[in-house]
DRENKE-456399 format. One record per residue (C-alpha): x, y, z; residue number from 1; residue in three letters. Coordinates in nm, 4 decimals. Example, Ala and Ser with C-alpha at 12.3 -4.5 7.8 and 13.67 -1.06 7.14 Angstrom:
DRENKE-456399
+----------+----------+----------+-----+------+
!       c1 !       c2 !       c3 ! seq ! type !
+----------+----------+----------+-----+------+
!   1.2300 !  -0.4500 !   0.7800 !   1 !  ALA !
!   1.3670 !  -0.1060 !   0.7140 !   2 !  SER !
+----------+----------+----------+-----+------+
This chain:
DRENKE-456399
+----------+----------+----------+-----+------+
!       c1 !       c2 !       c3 ! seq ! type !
+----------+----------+----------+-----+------+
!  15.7652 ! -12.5127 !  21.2402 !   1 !  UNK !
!  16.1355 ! -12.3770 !  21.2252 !   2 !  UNK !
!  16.1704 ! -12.0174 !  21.4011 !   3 !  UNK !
!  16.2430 ! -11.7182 !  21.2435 !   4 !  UNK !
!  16.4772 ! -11.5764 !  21.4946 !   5 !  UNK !
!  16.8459 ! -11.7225 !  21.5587 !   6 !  UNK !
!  16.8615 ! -12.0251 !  21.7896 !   7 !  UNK !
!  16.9994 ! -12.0129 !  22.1352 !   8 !  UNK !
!  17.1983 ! -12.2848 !  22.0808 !   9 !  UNK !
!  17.3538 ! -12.3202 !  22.4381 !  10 !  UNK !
!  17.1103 ! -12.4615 !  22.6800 !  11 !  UNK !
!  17.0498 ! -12.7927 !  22.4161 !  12 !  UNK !
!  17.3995 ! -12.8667 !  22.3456 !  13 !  UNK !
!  17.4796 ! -12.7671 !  22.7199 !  14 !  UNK !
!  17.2268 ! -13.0424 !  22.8041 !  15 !  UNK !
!  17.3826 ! -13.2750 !  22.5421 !  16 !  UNK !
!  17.7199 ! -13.2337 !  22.6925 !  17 !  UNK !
!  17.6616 ! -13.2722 !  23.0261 !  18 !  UNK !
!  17.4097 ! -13.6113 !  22.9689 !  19 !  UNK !
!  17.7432 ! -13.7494 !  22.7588 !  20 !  UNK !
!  17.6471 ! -13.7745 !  22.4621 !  21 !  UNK !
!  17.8870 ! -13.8394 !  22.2192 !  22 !  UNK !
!  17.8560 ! -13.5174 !  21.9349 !  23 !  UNK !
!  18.0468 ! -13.3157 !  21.7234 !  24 !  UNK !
!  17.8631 ! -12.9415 !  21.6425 !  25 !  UNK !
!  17.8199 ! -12.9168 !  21.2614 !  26 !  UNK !
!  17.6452 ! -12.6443 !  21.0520 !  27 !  UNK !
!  17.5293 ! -12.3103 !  21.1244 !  28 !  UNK !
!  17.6607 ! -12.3386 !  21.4688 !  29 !  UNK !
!  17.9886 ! -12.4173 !  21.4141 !  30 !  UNK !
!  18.0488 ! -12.1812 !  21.1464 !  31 !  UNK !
!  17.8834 ! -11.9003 !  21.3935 !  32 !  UNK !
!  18.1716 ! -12.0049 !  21.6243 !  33 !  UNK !
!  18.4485 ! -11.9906 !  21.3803 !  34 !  UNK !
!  18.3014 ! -11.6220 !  21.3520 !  35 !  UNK !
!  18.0901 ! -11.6581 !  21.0396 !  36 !  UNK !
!  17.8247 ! -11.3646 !  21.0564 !  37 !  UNK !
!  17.5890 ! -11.5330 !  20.9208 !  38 !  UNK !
!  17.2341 ! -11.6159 !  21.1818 !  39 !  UNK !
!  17.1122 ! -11.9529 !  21.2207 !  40 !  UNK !
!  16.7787 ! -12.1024 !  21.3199 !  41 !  UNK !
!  16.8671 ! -12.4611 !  21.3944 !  42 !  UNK !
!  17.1226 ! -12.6680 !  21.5515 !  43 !  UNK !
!  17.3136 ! -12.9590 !  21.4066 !  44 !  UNK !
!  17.4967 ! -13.2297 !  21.5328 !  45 !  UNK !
!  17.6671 ! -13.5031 !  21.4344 !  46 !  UNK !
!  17.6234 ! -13.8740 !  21.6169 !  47 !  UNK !
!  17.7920 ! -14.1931 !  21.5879 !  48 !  UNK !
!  17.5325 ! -14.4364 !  21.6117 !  49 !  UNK !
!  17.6478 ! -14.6407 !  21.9159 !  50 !  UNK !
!  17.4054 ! -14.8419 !  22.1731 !  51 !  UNK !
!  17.5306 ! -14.5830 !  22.4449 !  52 !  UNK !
!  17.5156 ! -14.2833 !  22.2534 !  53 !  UNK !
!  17.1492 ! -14.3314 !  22.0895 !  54 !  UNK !
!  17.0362 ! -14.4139 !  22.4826 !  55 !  UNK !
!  17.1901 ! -14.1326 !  22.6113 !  56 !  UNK !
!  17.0192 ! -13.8613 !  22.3566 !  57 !  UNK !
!  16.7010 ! -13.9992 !  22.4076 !  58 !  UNK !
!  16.6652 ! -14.0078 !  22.7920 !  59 !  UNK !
!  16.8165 ! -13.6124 !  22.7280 !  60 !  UNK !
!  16.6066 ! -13.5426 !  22.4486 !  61 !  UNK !
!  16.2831 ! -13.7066 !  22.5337 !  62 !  UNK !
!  16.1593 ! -13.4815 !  22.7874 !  63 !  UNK !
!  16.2093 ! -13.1711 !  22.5490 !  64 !  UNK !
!  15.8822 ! -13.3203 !  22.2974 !  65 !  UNK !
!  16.1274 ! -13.4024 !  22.0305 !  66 !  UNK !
!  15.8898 ! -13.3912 !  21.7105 !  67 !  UNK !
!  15.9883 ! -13.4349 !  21.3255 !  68 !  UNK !
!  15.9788 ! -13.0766 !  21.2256 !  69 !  UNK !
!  15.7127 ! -13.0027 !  20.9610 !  70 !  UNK !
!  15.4772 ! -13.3299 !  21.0485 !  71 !  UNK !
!  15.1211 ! -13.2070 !  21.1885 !  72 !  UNK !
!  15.1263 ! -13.3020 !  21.5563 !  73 !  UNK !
!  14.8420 ! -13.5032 !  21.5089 !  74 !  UNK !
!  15.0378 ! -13.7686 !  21.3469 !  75 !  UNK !
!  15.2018 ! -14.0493 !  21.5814 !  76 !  UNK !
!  15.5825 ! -14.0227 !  21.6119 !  77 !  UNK !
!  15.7981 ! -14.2648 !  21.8288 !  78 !  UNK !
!  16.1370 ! -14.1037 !  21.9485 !  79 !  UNK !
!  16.3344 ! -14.3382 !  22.0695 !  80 !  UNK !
!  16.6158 ! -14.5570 !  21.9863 !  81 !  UNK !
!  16.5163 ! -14.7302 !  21.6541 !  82 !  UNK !
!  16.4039 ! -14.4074 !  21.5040 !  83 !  UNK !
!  16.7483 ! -14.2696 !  21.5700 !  84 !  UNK !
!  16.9072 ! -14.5742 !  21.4162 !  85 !  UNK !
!  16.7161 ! -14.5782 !  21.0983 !  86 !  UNK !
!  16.7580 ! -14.2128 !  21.0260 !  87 !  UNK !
!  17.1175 ! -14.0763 !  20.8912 !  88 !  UNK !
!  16.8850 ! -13.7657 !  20.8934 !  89 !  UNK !
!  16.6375 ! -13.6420 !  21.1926 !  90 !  UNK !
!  16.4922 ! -13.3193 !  21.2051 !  91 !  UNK !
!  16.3320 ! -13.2289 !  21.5062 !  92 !  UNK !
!  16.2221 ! -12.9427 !  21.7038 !  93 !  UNK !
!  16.2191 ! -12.9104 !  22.1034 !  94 !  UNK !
!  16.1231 ! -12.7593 !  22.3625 !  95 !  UNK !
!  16.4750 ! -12.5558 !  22.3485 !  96 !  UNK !
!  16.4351 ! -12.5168 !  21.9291 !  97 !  UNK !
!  16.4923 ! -12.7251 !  21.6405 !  98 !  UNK !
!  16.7605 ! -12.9717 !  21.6195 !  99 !  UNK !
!  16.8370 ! -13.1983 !  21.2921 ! 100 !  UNK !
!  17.0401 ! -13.4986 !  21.4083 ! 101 !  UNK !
!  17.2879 ! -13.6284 !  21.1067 ! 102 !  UNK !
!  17.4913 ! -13.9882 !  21.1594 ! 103 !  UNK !
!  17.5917 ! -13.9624 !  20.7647 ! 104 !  UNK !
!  17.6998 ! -13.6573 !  20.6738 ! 105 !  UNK !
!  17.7930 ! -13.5703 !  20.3426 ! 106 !  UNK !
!  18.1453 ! -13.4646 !  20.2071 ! 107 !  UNK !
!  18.3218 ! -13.6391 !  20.4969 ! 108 !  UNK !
!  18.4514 ! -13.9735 !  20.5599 ! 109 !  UNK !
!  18.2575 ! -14.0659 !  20.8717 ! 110 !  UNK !
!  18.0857 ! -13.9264 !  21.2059 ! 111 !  UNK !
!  18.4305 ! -14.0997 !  21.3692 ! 112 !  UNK !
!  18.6338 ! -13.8511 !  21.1711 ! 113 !  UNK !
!  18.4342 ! -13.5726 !  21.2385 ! 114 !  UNK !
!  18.5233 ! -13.6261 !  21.6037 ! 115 !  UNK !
!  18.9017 ! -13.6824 !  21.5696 ! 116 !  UNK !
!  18.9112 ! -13.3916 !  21.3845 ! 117 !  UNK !
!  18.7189 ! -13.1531 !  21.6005 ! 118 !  UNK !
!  18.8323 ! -12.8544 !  21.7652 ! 119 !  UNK !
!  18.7812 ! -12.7978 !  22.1244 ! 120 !  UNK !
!  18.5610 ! -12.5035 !  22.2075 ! 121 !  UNK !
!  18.5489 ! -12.3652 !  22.6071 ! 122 !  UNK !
!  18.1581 ! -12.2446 !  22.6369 ! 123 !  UNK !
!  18.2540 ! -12.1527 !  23.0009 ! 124 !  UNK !
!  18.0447 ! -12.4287 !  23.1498 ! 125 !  UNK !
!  18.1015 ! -12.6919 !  22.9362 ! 126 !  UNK !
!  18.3329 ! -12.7836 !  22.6546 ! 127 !  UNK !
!  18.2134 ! -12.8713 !  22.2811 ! 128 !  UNK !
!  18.3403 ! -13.0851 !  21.9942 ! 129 !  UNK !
!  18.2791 ! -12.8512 !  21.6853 ! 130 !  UNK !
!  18.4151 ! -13.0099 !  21.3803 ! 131 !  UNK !
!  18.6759 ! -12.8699 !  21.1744 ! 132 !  UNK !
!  18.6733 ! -12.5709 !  20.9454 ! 133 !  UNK !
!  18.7980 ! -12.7777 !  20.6504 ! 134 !  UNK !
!  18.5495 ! -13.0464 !  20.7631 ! 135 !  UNK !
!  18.2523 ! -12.7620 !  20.7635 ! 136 !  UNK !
!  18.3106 ! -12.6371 !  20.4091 ! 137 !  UNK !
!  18.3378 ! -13.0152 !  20.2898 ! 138 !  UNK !
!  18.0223 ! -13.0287 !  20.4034 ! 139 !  UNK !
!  17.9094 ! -12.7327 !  20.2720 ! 140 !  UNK !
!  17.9890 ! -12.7962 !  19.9471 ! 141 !  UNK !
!  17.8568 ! -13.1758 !  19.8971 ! 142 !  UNK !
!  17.4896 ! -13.0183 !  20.0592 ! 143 !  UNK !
!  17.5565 ! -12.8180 !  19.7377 ! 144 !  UNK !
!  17.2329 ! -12.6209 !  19.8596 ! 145 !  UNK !
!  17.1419 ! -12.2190 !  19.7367 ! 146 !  UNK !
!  17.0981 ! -12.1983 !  20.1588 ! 147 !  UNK !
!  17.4576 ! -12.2728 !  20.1762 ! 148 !  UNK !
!  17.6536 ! -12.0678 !  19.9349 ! 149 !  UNK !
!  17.7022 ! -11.7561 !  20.1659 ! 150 !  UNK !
!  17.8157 ! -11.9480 !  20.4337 ! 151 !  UNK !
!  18.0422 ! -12.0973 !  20.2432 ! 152 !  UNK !
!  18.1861 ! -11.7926 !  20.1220 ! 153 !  UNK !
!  18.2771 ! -11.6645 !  20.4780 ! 154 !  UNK !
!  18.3883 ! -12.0136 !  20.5893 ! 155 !  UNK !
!  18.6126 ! -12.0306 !  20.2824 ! 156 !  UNK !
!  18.7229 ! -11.6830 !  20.3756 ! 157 !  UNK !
!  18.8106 ! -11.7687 !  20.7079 ! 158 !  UNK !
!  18.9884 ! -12.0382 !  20.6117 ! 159 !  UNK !
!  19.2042 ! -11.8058 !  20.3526 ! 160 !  UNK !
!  19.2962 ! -11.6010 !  20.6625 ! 161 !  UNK !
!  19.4471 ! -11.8857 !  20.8638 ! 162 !  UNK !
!  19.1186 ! -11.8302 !  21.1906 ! 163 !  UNK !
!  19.1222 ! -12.2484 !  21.1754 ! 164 !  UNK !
!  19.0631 ! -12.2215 !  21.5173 ! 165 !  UNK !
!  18.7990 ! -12.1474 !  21.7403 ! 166 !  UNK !
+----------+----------+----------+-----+------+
């Protein structure tokens, strides 16, 4: 069940980062860090679906009780791996909140783009990929979803006063 209050995003993408896992921050989160006002309740990332990067998020991730968000937990679910590689869409929630896990994102060329194109942002501890601004309201717009349209706006307004960076 998603939560009602805005996510602590930290602590999961801290433990992301610092297990190596190769991720770019998309979504709510990103746009939060470009300064967009608007709360969110989840965190998204992007992945590259690589041998070493689908290991490395579920040693991380499978101590946190990653479950598909929504599905009674009486129903059997198998993190590992495979899952991750025959999803280009996982939403999950943890032990630290809910986390949807996109390898195909829509509106951009590829996950591999995402990551050349990411900004750099210092979280004191640890240092994020967050993809682009331009990259965030591409995505935005092909999700093309009534959730999105405010964010948009103050993305798109963001972007009209030059804060492209983080």
């Amino acid at each position: 069940m998603a939560s009602s209050e805005p996510v602590d995003y930290r602590p999961l993408l801290r433990l992301l980062t610092e297990a190596g896992v190769e991720f770019v921050v998309i979504g709510g989160v990103a746009g939060v860090m470009y300064g967009s006002p608007i709360p969110t309740f989840d965190v998204d990332i992007a992945i590259v679906r690589r041998r070493e990067t689908l290991e490395k998020l579920v040693a991380v991730l499978a101590p946190l009780a990653p479950r598909p968000r929504g599905m009674p937990n009486n129903l059997p679910f198998i993190f590992d791996e495979q899952t991750l590689r025959s999803s280009s869409v996982l939403t999950l929630t943890t032990t630290l909140g809910d986390l949807d896990i996109l390898s195909e994102p829509a509106g951009v060329d590829s996950v591999d783009g995402l990551l050349a194109r990411a900004q750099l942002a210092d979280m004191e501890t640890f240092t994020l990929r967050v993809a682009a601004l331009d990259d965030l309201i591409a995505m935005k717009r092909a999700a093309n979803r009534e959730k999105d349209q405010n964010p948009l706006e103050y993305l798109e307004a963001l972007k009209a006063a030059g804060e492209e960076q983080l």
